[in-house]
C-alpha positions in Angstrom: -9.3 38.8 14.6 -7.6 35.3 13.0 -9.9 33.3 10.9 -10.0 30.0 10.5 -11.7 26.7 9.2 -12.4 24.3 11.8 -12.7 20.9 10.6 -15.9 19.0 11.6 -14.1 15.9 11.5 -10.8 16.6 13.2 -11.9 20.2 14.7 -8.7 21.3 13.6 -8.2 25.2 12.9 -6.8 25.3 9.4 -5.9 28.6 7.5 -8.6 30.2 5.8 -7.5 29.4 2.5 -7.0 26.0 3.0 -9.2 23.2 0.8 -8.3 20.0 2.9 -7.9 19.6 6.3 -4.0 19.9 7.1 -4.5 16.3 10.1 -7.4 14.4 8.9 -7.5 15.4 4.5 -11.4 16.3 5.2 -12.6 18.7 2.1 -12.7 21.9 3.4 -14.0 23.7 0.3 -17.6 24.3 1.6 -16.5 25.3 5.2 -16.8 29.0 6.0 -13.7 30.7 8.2 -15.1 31.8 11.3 -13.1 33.5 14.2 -11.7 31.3 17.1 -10.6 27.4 17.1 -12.1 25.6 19.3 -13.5 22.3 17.8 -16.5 21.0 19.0 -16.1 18.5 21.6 -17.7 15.0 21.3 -20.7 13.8 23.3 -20.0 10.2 24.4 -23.5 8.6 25.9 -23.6 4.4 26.9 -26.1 2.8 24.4 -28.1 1.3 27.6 -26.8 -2.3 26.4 -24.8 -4.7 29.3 -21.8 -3.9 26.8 -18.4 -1.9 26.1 -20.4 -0.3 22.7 -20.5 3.2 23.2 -22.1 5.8 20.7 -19.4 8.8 20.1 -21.0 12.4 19.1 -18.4 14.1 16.2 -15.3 12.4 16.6 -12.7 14.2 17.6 -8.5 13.1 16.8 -6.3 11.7 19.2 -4.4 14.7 19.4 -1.0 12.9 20.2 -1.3 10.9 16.6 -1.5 11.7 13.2 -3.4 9.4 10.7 -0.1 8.0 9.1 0.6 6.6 13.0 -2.4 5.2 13.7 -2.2 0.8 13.1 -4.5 -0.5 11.2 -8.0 -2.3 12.3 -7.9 -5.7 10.7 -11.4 -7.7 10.0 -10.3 -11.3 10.1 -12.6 -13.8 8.4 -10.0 -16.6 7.9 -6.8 -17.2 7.3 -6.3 -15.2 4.0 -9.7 -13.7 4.5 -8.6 -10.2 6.2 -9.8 -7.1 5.5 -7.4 -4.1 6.3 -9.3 -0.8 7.4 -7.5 3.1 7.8 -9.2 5.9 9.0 -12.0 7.2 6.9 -12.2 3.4 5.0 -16.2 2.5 4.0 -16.3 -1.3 3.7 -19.0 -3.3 1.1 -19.4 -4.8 -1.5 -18.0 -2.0 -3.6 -16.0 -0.3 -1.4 -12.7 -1.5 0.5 -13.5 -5.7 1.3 -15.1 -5.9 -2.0 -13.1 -8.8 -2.8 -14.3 -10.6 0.0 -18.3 -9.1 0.2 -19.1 -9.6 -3.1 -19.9 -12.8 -2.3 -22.4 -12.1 0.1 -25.5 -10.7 -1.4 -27.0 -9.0 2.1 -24.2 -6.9 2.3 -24.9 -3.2 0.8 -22.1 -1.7 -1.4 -21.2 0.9 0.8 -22.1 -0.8 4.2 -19.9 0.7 7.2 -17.4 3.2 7.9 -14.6 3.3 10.5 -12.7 6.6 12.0 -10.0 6.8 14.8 -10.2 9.1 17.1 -9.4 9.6 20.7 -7.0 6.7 20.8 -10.0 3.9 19.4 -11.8 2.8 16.5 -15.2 3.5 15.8 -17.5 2.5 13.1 -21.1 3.8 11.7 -23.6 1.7 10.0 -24.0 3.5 6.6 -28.1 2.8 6.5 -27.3 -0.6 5.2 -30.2 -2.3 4.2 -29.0 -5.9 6.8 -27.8 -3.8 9.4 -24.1 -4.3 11.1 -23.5 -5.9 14.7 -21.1 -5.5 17.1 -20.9 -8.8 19.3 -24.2 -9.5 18.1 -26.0 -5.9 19.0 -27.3 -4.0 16.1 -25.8 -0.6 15.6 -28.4 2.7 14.6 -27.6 3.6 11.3 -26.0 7.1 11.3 -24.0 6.7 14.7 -20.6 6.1 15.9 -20.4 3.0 18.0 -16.7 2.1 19.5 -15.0 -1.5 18.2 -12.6 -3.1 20.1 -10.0 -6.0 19.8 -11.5 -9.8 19.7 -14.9 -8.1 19.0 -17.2 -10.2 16.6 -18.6 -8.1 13.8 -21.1 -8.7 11.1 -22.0 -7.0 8.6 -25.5 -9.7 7.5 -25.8 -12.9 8.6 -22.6 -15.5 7.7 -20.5 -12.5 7.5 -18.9 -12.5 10.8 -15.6 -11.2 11.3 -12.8 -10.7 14.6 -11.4 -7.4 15.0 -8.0 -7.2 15.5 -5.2 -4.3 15.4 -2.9 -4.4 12.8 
């Protein structure tokens, strides 16, 4: 009987002794070994909305890339005016962009988060208290929506940006 802690980000099986995930750097410390590794598998569902938005269940990696390989998402504002996101990257007003939100009062300090996984970016509304929008459709807070190239996204009103890949 091997046991192992299976990472509810990633679902990778690490050793039992491990502390952070050996793919993704999630905090293993509160994870219990259990036998087995199989991850969980995510849930995908359409939203319902004429759109290419797609709510993801527990991501899951692209298991052909690492982090390190994975390019960039880049929010482009204006020239100069870009804000570079990596996996597991919160943006707001004190978080990564905070150089560029702070000027924006209706944007929360820890607004949105962004994973890859499966080969695309995805990104959850943290409860913010404006909301975030994905070519104008307002995401549920708590849920993994995908983001794709050229897609507008706004994180309050005036703060639109255009997704692009790094």
């Amino acid at each position: 009987m091997t046991l192992k802690k299976i990472c509810d980000v990633c679902g990778m099986a690490n050793p039992p002794t491990e502390i952070i995930c050996q793919r993704c750097f999630t905090d293993l410390t509160k994870k219990r070994p259990v036998t087995g590794n199989s991850p969980t598998k995510p849930m995908s569902q359409a939203t319902g909305r004429k759109s290419h938005i797609i709510f993801m269940g527990k991501p899951q990696f692209d298991q052909d890339k690492t982090i390190r390989e994975v390019a960039p998402l880049l929010l482009v504002m204006s020239p100069g005016q870009i804000i570079t996101i990596h996996h597991g990257d919160t943006i707001g007003r004190e978080a990564i962009g905070g150089r560029i939100l702070n000027q924006y009062s209706a944007v929360s300090r820890n607004h949105a988060s962004f994973k890859y996984t499966n080969g695309k970016w995805l990104v959850k509304d943290e409860n913010s208290t404006n909301g975030t929008y994905i070519n104008g459709t307002k995401l549920l807070p708590e849920k993994w929506y995908e983001i794709m190239v050229n897609d507008t996204f706004s994180v309050s009103s005036g703060c639109n940006f255009t997704v692009q890949f790094g």
